[in-house]
N, C-alpha and C positions, 0 to 999 in steps of 0.2 A: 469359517463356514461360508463368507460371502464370496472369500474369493475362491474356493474350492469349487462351489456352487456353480461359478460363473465359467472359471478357465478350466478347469476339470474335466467338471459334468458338463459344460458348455449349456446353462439353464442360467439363462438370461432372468428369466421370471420367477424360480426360485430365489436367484440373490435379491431378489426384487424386495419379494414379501418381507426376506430377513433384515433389508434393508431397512424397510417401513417401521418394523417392530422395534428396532433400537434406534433408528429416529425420534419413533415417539416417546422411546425412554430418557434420549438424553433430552428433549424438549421438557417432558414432565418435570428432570431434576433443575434444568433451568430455569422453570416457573416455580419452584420451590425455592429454591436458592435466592431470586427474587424477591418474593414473597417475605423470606427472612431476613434480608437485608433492609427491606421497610418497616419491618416489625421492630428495626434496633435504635437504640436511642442512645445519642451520644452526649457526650457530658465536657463542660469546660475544668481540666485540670491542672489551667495554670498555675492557681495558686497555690495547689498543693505540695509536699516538700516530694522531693525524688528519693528514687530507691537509691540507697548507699548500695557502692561496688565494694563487691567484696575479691580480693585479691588472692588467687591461688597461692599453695604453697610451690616449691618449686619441684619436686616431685610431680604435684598435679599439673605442673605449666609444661612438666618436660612429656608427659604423659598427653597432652592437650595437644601440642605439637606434631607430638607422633602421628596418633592418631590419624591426623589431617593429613600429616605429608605421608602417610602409609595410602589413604584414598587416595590422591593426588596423584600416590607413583602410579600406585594397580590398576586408575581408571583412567590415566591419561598419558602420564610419563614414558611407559613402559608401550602402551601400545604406540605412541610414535616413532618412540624410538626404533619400533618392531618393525615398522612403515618404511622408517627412513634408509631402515639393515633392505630391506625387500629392494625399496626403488635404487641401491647403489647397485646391488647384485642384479636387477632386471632393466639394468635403465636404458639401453637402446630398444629393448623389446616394450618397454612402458611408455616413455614420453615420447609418441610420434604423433602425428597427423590428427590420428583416428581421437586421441582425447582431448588436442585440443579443439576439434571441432564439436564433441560432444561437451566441451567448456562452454563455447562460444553460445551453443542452446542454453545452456544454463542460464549466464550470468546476465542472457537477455531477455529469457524468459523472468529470471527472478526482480532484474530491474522493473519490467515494464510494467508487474503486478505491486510492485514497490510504490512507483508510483502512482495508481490508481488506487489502491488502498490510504495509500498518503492525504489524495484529493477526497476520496470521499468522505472519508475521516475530518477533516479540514469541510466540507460540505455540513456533515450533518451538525458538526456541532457550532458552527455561525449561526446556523438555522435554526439550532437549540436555543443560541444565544440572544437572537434577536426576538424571534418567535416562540416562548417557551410551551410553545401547544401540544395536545396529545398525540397528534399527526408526527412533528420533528421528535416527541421521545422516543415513538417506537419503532422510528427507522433505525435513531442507536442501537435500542434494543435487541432489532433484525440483525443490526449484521454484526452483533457478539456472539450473536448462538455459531458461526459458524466452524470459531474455534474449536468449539464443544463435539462437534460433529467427525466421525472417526476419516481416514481419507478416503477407505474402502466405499463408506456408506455416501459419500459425496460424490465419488466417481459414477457411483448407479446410479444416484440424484441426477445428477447433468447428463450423463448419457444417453437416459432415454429418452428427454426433451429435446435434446440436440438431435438425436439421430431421427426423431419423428420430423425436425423441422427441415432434414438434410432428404428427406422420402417426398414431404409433400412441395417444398421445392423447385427437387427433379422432374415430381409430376406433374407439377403446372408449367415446367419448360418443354417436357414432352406432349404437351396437350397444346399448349402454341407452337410446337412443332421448329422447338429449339435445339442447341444441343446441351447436354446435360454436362453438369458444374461438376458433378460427385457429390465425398461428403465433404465440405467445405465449413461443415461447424464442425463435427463430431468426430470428423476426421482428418483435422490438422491439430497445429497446435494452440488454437482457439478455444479448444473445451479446456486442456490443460492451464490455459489462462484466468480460463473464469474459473475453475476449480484453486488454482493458487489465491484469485482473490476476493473467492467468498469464504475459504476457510482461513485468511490472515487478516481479513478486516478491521478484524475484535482487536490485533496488536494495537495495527494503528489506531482506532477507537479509542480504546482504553490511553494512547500516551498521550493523543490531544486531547483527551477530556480531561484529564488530569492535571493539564496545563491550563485550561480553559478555568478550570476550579479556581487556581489559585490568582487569577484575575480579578480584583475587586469588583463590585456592581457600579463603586461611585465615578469608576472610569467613562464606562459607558456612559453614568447619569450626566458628568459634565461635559460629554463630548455633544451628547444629543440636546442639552441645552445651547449648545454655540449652532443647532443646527445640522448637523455632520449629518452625510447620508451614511447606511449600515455599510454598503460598498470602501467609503473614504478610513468610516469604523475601525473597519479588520484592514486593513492596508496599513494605515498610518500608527494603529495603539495596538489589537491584538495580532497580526502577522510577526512582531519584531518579539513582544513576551513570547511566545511560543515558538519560536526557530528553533530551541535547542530541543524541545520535546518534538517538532515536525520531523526535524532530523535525525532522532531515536527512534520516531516510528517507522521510517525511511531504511533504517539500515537492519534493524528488528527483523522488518517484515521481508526483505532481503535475506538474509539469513537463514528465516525457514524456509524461503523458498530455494533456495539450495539443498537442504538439508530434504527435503519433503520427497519421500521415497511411494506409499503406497499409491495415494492417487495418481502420479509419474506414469509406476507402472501400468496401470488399468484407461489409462488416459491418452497415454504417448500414441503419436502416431505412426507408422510406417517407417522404420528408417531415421529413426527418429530417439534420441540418448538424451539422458540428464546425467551428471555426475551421480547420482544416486542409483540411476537405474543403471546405469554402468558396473557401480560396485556392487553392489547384487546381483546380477548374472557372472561377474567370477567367482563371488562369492557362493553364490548357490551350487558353481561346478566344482568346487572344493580348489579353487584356482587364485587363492588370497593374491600370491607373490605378483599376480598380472594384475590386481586391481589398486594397488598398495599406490599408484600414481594419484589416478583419480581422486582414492578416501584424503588422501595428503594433502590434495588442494584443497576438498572442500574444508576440512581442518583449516587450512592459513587462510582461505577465503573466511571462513567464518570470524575467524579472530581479529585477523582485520578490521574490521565494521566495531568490535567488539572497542578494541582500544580507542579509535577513535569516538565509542559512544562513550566512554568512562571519560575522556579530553573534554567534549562536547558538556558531561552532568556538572563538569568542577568548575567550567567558566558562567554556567547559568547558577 
C-alpha cells in the first residue's frame, strides 16, 4: 500500500500517514517485547544434570536427512544452479560494463554503512560500559528498533526530512543570491546511506553487545585501579576480546546491505543501481535470463563474508 500510494498514485502524503501507522505499531511491539524481557528471570543451571540424547533409529536419521537436503536442493541448489544454466547461455549479454558498475555502487555503498554501523556500535556500548547511565542505554535502544522498521516505512522516514532540508537549503542560497546545490541529501546517494545505516545498526549492536557481555566486570575493576584512562581501557583490554565479534558485525551488516532491495528502490538516485535494484527491474519485466549475472554475485558476495564469519566464531 506505501509503495503503491507513493509511485502509483504519486501521494507522497498518503504513504506518509500509512507510514506513521505501522511505525507506530512496530514501536508498540518493541516496547512490549522490552518490557518482557525484564519481566524474565534467569536462573543458574550449572548444577543440574543435562538432558540425555536420545538417538534416532536409522530410518528416522535417513528421514532427517532427507528432509534437510530436499530444502536445501528446492531453496538454494536448484535455484543456482538455474543462475549458473542462465549466465552460461547469456554471458556476453550479462557480464559487461553496465553490472559491474552497478557492483561497484554496491559493495561501496554497503562497505561504507558497514563501517559506521561497526563504529557506532563499538561507540554506544564503551559508553554503556564505562557510563552505565539512562542516557548510553537508550541510545542502544534507539538504534535496535531500526531493524524492526520495514524499508518502505524507512525510505518515507528519511525522505521527507532530507528533501525539506535539500528546499530550505536552496532557498537560503537563492536569497544570498547564490547558485543552487540541488537535492544534495535527498537526492544522491546520501539518504540511501543513512537508510542502510539506521536500519542495520541493530546487527552491529546486538554483535558488540554480546561481546561486551561476556567481558568480566573484574577486568575493568583491575585496570582502573592501576589507574588506566577509559580511552587506554578499550584499546589495550576490550578492543582485542571483541575483534572477532566487531568483525561479525562488520561483515553481517555488509551483507544486508547488499542484499537490501526496498528502500534501494524508493531511495536511489538518478542513474543510479544496486545489485538488488538491478535484479528487480528484470525481474519485474519477466526478463530472469538478463538478471541471472547480477542475483549470482550477490549470492557469492554474500557467502563470502559468510565463511569467513564461521573462520572468525571458531578461532574466538
Amino acid at each position: 500500500a506505501i509503495y503503491d500510494s507513493w509511485l502509483v498514485y504519486g501521494s507522497l502524503s498518503t504513504a506518509a500517514k500509512i507510514s506513521c501507522l505501522l511505525l507506530l505499531f512496530v514501536v508498540s511491539l518493541v516496547w512490549l517485547e522490552s518490557r518482557q524481557r525484564k519481566a524474565q528471570k534467569h536462573y543458574d543451571l550449572k548444577g543440574s544434570h543435562g538432558l540425555s540424547k536420545k538417538i534416532p533409529s536409522r530410518k528416522k536419521l535417513l528421514l532427517i536427512w532427507g528432509v534437510c537436503l530436499g530444502i536445501i536442493t528446492l531453496g538454494f541448489i536448484i535455484p543456482v544452479l538455474t543462475l549458473v544454466g542462465y549466465n552460461l547461455d547469456y554471458f556476453t549479454e550479462n557480464w559487461n560494463s553496465t553490472l559491474w558498475q552497478h557492483s561497484q555502487h554496491t559493495f561501496i555503498l554497503a562497505f561504507g554503512a558497514a563501517l559506521i554501523c561497526t563504529a557506532l556500535a563499538l561507540l554506544f556500548n564503551s559508553n554503556h560500559r564505562f557510563v552505565p547511565n539512562k542516557l548510553n542505554l537508550a541510545q542502544q535502544n534507539v538504534a535496535s528498533i531500526g531493524y524492526a522498521i520495514p524499508g518502505t516505512v524507512l525510505a518515507i522516514a528519511i525522505l521527507i526530512p532530507l528533501g525539506t532540508m535539500d528546499l530550505t537549503l536552496n532557498a537560503w542560497l537563492e536569497y544570498w543570491q547564490f547558485d543552487s546545490v540541488g537535492l544534495i541529501f535527498s537526492g544522491t546517494s546520501f539518504a540511501l546511506l543513512i537508510a542502510f545505516v539506521i536500519r542495520f545498526a541493530a546487527i552491529a549492536n546486538g554483535s558488540v553487545h554480546a561481546a561486551y557481555q561476556q567481558i568480566p566486570p573484574n577486568l575493568d575493576l583491575a585496570a582502573r585501579s592501576l589507574n588506566t584512562k577509559s580511552w587506554r581501557l578499550f584499546k589495550d583490554i576490550h578492543l582485542p576480546l571483541i575483534t572477532p565479534a566487531t568483525i561479525s558485525a562488520l561483515l553481517l551488516v555488509f551483507i544486508e546491505c547488499v542484499k537490501e532491495l526496498p528502500a534501494a528502490i524508493l531511495l536511489r538516485p538518478f542513474d543510479f543501481e544496486t545489485l538488488s535494484t538491478y535484479v528487480y527491474q528484470f525481474a519485474s519485466d519477466e526478463q530472469l535470463e538478463h538478471g541471472a549475472a547480477a542475483a549470482l554475485l550477490i549470492i557469492v558476495v554474500s557467502l563470502l563474508p559468510i565463511f569467513v564469519l564461521s573462520r572468525t566464531q571458531r578461532m574466538s
